[in-house]
N, C-alpha and C positions, 0 to 999 in steps of 0.2 A: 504493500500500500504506500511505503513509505522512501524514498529514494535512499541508497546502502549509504548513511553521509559519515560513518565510523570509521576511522582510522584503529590500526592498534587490536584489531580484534582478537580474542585467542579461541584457535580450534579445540582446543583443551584447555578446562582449567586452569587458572595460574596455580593453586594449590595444590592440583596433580602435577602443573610441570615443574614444579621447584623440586619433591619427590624423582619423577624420571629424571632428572638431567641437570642437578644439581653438581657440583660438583663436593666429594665426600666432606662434613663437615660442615654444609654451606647452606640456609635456609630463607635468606632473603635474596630479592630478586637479582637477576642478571648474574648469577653465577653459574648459568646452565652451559653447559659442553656435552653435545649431542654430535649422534652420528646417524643418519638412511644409510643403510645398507640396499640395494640394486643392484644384486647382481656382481659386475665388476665394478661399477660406479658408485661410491662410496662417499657422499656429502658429508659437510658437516657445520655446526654453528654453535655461536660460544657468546656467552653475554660481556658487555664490559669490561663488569670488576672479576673475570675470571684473572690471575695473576697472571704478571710474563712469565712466569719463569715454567708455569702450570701449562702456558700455551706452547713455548718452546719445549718443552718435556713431551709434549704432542704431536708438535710440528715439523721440532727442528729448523732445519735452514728450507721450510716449504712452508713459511708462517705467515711471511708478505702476500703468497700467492690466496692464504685461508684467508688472510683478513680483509682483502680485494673479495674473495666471494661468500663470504659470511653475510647469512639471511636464514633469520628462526624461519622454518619454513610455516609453524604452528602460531604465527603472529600475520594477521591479512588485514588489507586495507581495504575497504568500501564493500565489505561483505555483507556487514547488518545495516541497520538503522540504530541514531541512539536509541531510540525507545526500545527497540527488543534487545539490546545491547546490556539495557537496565532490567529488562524483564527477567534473560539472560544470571546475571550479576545476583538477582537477589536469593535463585535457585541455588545456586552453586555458592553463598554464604551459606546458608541454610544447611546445605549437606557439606561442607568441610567439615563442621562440628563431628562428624561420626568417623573420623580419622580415629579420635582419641579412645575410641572405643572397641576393644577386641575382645575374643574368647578363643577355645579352645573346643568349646562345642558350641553348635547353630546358636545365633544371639541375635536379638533384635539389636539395629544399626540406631535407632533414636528417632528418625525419620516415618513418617507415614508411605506407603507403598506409590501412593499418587504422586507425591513430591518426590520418588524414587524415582519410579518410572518417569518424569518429564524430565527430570536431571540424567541419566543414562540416555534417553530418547533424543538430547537436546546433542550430547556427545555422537552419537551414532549421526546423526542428520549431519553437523557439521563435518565429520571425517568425510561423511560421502560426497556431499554436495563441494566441498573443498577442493575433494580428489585428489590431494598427495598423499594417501596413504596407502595406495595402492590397490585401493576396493572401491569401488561406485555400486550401490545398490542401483534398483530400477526404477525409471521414474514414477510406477506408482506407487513403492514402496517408498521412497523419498515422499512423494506427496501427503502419503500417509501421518509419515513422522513428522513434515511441517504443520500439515492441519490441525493434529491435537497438539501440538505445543503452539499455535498460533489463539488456538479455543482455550486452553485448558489453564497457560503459565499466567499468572497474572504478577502487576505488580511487586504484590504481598505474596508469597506463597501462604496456600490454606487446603484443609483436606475436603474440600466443597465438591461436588459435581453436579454439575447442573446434565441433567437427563435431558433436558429437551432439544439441548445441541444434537444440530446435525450431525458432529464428530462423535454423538458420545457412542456409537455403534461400534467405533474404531478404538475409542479407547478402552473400552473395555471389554476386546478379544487382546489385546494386546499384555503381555505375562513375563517376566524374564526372572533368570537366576543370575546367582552373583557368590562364587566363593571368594577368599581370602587369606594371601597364607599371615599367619598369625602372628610367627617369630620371624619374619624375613629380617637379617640384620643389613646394616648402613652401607657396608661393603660389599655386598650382591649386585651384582649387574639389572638395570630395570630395562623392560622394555614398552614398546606402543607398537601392538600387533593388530590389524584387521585383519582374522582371517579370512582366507581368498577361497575358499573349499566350500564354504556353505551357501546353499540356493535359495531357502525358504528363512531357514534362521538368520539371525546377525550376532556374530562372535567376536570379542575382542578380548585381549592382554592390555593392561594397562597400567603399572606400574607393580602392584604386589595382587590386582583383582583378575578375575578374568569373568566377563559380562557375559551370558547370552541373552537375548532378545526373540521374543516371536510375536510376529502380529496375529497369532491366531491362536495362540495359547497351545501349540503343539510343539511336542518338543523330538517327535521320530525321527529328524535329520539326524539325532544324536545316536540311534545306532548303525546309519551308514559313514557318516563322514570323521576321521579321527579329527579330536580337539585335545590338543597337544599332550593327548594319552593320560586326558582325564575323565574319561566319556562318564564314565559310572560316578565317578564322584559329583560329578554336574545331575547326571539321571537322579540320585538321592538327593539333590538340593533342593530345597524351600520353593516354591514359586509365586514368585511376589505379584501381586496385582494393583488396581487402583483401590482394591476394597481391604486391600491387608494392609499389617504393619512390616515393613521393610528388614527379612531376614536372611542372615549371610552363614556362610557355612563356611568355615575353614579349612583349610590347605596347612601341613607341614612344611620347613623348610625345605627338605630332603624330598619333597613332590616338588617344589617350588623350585629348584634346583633344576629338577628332571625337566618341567616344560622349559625352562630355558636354556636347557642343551640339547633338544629337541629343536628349539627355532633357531641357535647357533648353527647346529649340523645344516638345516634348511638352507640360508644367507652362506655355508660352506658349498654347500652341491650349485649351489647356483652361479655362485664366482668361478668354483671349477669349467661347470658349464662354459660360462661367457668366455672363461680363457680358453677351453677346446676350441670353441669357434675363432676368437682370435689367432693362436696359432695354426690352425689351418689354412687360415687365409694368408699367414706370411709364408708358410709354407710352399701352396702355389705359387705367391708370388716369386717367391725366389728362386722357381721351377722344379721345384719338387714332385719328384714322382707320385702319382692319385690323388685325390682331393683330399686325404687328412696328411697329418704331420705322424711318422710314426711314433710310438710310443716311447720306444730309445732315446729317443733326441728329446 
C-alpha cells in the first residue's frame, strides 16, 4: 500500500544476528563477521568495530580486496515501508525476551503461539521474498505469508483474532514446530540454513533453533525428505498454532553438533563439485585429452 521508503532493513532479527555472526565474546552491534558459503564462491561481511587485527587474522594480505566488497547481505534498503518496519520491530521485541528462557524438556517459550507464529512467518516471508538465501518459496505460498502478517501483526502485539478476516482461513491451517539445542556453548559455529529439499513444508536452521512451518498443518514431508537427521525429533515436537501457547523442544549439544557437520559436509561436496567442473574446463583448455581432468593430476 505503502511505497518500501526504509532504508536499513534487517532480513533477520538484529537479536538473532548478533547471536549468528557475532564475533566470540561480542554482543553489541556491528561486530558480526559472517560468511555465504556457494559452492566455490565464498562471500563474506564484517561490521565496523570488528578489530584489525581480528580482520587481518581472517584476511590476511586479501583485507583491502574484503573491505572494497563488504555488504551485510541481511541488511536491505527500500524493502519495507516504515510503518510495517515498526509493525515489524515491535514482534521481534516481544519475542527476544524468550532467549533467556531454556529447559531440558518441552517448555513453554513465554510467548502466545499467535505472536509465534507471525514472528517465524515474518522471518520465512523475508528470506524468500529477499532471495539471498538460497530458497524462494512460490508465489502463493509467499502471498500467503504476506496476507496474514499484513491482517494479523498489529502495532501492539496481542493474542486477539478476529474470525471474520478474510485471512483468518489461512491462519489458522497454518502450524509449525520449533526445537532448541539447550546447552549450545559460545564457541560452536552458528549457522542461517533455508532448507532447499522441502516442497510443501518451510525449514530452516537458524542460529541454535531449527523452525519448520506448514500452511496446512501437515507435517508428512517429514518422512520423505531428510532435515539435517533430525526427522523424528521434529515428528515428536509440540505443534504450535495460533490457539496454543508457544512450545519448544530441545536439542542436545552432541545432536546440535551432528546437524552442523551435516551442513558442513553439504557446503564441502558442493565446492568439491564446482572445482571438478572448474578443473575440467582448464583441463580442455590446455588440451587435454577427454572432457575431465584425470584424477592423478
Amino acid at each position: 500500500r505503502n511505497p518500501a521508503d526504509k532504508t536499513g532493513s534487517k532480513i533477520i532479527p538484529i537479536f538473532l544476528l548478533k547471536r549468528l555472526f557475532n564475533i566470540e565474546g561480542k554482543t553489541g552491534r556491528d561486530y558480526e563477521l559472517g560468511f555465504t558459503f556457494s559452492g566455490i564462491d565464498i562471500d563474506s561481511h564484517f561490521g565496523r568495530s570488528v578489530p584489525p587485527e581480528k580482520l587481518y587474522e581472517v584476511y590476511g594480505d586479501k583485507l583491502e580486496d574484503a573491505i572494497k566488497k563488504n555488504m551485510d547481505p541481511h541488511v536491505v534498503d527500500y524493502f519495507l515501508c516504515t510503518e510495517c518496519e515498526g509493525r515489524l520491530s515491535e514482534i521481534e521485541t516481544l519475542c527476544s525476551g524468550t532467549l533467556n528462557k531454556t529447559s531440558k524438556t518441552d517448555y513453554k517459550s513465554g510467548i502466545s503461539g499467535l505472536n509465534g507464529l507471525l514472528f517465524w512467518v515474518s522471518i520465512f516471508w523475508r528470506m524468500s521474498v529477499n532471495g539471498k538465501n538460497g530458497v524462494k518459496l512460490s508465489e502463493n505460498q509467499n502471498e500467503i505469508l504476506r496476507s496474514v502478517l499484513n491482517a494479523y501483526l498489529d502495532n501492539k502485539p496481542n493474542d486477539s483474532v478476529s474470525k471474520d478476516s478474510e485471512y483468518y482461513e489461512s491462519l489458522k491451517n497454518i502450524s509449525y514446530k520449533i526445537i532448541r539445542c539447550h546447552d549450545r556453548r559460545v564457541e560452536d559455529s552458528t549457522w542461517l540454513n533455508f532448507h532447499p529439499e522441502f516442497y510443501d513444508l518451510m525449514c530452516f536452521i537458524i542460529d541454535e533453533y531449527v523452525v519448520v512451518l506448514s500452511l496446512d498443518g501437515n507435517f508428512d514431508e517429514l518422512e520423505k525428505v531428510d532435515c539435517f537427521g533430525i526427522n523424528d525429533l521434529l515428528k515428536n515436537a509440540p505443534i504450535n498454532s495460533y490457539k496454543t501457547n508457544e512450545t519448544i523442544k530441545p536439542l542436545n549439544r552432541e545432536v546440535y553438533q551432528n546437524i552442523v557437520g551435516r551442513m558442513s559436509s553439504i557446503q564441502l561436496n558442493l565446492l568439491k563439485s564446482d572445482l571438478d567442473i572448474l578443473l575440467d574446463e582448464i583441463h580442455k583448455r590446455c588440451g587435454g585429452k577427454g572432457e575431465k581432468m584425470p584424477m592423478m593430476i
